[in-house]
C-alpha positions as CSV (number, residue, x, y, z in Angstrom):
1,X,-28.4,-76.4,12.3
2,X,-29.6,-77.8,15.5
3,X,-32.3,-79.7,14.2
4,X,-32.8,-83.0,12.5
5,X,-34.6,-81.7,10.4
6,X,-36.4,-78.0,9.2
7,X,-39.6,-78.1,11.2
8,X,-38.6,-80.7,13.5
9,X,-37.2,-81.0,17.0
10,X,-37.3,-83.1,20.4
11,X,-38.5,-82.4,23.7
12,X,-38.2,-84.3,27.2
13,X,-41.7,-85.6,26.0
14,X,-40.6,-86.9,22.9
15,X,-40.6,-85.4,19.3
16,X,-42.6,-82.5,19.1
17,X,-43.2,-81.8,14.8
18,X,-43.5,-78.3,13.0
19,X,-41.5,-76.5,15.5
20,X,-39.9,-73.3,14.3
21,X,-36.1,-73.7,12.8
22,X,-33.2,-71.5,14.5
23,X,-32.9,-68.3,13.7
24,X,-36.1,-67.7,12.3
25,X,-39.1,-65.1,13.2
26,X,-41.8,-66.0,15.2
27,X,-44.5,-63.8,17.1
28,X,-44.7,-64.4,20.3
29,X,-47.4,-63.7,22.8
30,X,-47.3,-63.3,26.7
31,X,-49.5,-63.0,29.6
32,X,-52.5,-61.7,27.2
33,X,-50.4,-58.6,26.3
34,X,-49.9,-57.4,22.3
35,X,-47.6,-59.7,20.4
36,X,-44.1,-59.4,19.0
37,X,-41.5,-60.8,16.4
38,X,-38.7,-62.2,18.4
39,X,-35.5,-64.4,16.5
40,X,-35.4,-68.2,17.6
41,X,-31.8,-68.2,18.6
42,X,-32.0,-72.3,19.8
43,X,-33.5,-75.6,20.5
44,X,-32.2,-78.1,22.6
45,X,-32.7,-80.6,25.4
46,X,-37.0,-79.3,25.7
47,X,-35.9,-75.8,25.2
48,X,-36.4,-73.3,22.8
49,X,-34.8,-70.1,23.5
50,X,-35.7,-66.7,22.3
51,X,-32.9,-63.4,21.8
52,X,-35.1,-61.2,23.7
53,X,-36.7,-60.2,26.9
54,X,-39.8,-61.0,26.5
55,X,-41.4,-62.1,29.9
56,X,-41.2,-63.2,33.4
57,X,-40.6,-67.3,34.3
58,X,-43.9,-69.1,35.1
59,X,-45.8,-66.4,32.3
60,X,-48.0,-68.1,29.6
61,X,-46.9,-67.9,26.1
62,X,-48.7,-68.2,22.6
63,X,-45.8,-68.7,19.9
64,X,-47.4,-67.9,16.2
65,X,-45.4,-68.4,12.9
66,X,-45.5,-69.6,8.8
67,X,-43.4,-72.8,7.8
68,X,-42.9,-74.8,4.8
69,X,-46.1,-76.4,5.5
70,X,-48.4,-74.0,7.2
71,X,-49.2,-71.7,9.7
72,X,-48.6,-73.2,13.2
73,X,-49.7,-72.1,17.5
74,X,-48.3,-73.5,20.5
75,X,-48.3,-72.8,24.2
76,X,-46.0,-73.0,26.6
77,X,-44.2,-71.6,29.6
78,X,-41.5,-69.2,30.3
79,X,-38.9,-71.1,32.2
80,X,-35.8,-68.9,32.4
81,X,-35.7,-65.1,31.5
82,X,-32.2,-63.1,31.9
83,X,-29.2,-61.4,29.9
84,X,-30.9,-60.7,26.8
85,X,-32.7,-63.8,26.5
86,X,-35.8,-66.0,27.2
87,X,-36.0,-69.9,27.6
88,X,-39.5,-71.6,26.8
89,X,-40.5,-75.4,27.7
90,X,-41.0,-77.1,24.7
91,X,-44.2,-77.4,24.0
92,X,-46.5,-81.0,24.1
93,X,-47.7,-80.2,21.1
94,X,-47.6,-78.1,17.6
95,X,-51.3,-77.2,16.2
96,X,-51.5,-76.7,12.8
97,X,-53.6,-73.2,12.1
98,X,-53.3,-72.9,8.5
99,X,-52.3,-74.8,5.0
100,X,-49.1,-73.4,3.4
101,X,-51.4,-71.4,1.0
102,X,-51.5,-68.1,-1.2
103,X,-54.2,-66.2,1.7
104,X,-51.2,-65.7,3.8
105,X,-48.9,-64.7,1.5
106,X,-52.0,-62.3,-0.4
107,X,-52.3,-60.6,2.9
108,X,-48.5,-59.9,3.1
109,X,-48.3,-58.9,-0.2
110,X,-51.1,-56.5,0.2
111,X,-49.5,-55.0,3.2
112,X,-46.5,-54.4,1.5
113,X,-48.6,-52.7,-1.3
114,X,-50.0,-50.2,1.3
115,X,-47.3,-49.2,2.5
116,X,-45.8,-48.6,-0.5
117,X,-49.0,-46.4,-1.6
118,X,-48.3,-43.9,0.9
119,X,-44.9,-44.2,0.2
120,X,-42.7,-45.9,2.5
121,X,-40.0,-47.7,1.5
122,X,-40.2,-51.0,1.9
123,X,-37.8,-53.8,3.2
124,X,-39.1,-57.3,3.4
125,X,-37.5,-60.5,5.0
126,X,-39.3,-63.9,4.7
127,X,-38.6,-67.8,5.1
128,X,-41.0,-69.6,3.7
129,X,-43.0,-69.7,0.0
130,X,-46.0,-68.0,1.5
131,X,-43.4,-64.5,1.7
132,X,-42.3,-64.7,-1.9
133,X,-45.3,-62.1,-2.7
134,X,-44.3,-60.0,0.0
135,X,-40.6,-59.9,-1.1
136,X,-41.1,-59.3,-4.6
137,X,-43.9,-56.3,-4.0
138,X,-40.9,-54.6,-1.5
139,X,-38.3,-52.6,-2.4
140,X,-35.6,-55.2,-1.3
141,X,-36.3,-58.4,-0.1
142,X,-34.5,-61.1,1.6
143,X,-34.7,-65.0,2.4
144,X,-33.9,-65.4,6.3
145,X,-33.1,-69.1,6.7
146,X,-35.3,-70.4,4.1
147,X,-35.7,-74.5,2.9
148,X,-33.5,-74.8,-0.3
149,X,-36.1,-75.9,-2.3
150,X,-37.6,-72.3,-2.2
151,X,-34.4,-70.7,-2.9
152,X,-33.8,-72.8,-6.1
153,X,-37.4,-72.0,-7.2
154,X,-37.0,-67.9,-6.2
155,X,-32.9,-67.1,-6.8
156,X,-34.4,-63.3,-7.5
157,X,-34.1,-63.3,-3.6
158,X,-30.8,-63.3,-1.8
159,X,-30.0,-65.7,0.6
160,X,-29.2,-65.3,4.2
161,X,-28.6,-68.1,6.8
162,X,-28.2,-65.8,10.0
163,X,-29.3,-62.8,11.9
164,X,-25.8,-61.2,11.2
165,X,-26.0,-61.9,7.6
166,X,-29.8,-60.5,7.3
167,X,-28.7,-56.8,9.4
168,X,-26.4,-56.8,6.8
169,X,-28.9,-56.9,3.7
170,X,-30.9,-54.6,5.1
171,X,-28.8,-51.8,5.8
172,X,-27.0,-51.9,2.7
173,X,-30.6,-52.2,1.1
174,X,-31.5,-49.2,3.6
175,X,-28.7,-47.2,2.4
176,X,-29.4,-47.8,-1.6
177,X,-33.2,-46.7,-0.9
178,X,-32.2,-43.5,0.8
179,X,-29.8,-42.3,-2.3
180,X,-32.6,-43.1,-5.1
């Protein structure tokens, strides 16, 4: 892992605290238009780079996402964007938007339930305790990257540490739900 530690990281500012961990899912907001889930691929040297196009350099962004310890917004900029990937300045600072608390999780959860009611078939991926309601009201759920002290509390839920490992999951989960 690139990090120190699981929410942590540096910038050319100094340490910046609760940023997203690599490989993780974080919606992202730019230029004022609809939001989307895009994969933290690194972060290094006041950089946190993204796996998609997701913007243009000098556009605004709003990054949104659940940790360990809460929900969590920052801004920042778009420096680079090019081959399948966009580079953000790190930001100045992390602001914390929620507790690590059951509401999150209860709306997930709820979500899942809904879908299931009208009946899709559902395939959940989380990384953090506030998905564990989410995964267990899917069909098949998945840790993405998750701190071990949730895996040790949740084993029901298998374990991946990458986005090749997580594609994998799911389509073999994908393929069990369509012959049942």
């Amino acid at each position: 892992m690139i990090f120190r530690a699981l929410f942590g990281g540096t910038s050319k500012r100094g340490p910046v605290a609760n940023l997203p961990a690599v490989h993780t899912f974080v919606d992202v907001m730019v230029g004022g238009r609809a939001g989307r889930s895009v994969t933290i691929e690194s972060i290094d040297g006041g950089e946190i780079v993204v796996r998609e196009m997701v913007g243009r350099p000098g556009e605004t962004a709003v990054f949104v996402y659940s940790g360990e310890h809460g929900k969590f917004r920052f801004g920042t900029k778009i420096l680079r964007a090019g081959n399948g990937t966009t580079v953000f300045a790190s930001p100045a600072r992390v602001e914390r938007v929620g507790g690590a608390s059951a509401a999150g999780g209860s709306q997930k959860r709820a979500s899942v339930r809904a879908f299931r009611q009208v009946a899709f078939k559902v395939i959940a991926a989380g990384d953090s305790y506030n998905d564990t309601g989410m995964l267990s009201a899917a069909h098949a759920g998945f840790f993405i990257h998750p701190p071990e002290s949730i895996t040790k509390q949740f084993p029901q839920f298998p374990v991946t540490r990458n986005y090749a490992e997580l594609t994998c999951h799911i389509d073999a989960a994908a393929e069990q739900l369509r012959q049942n």
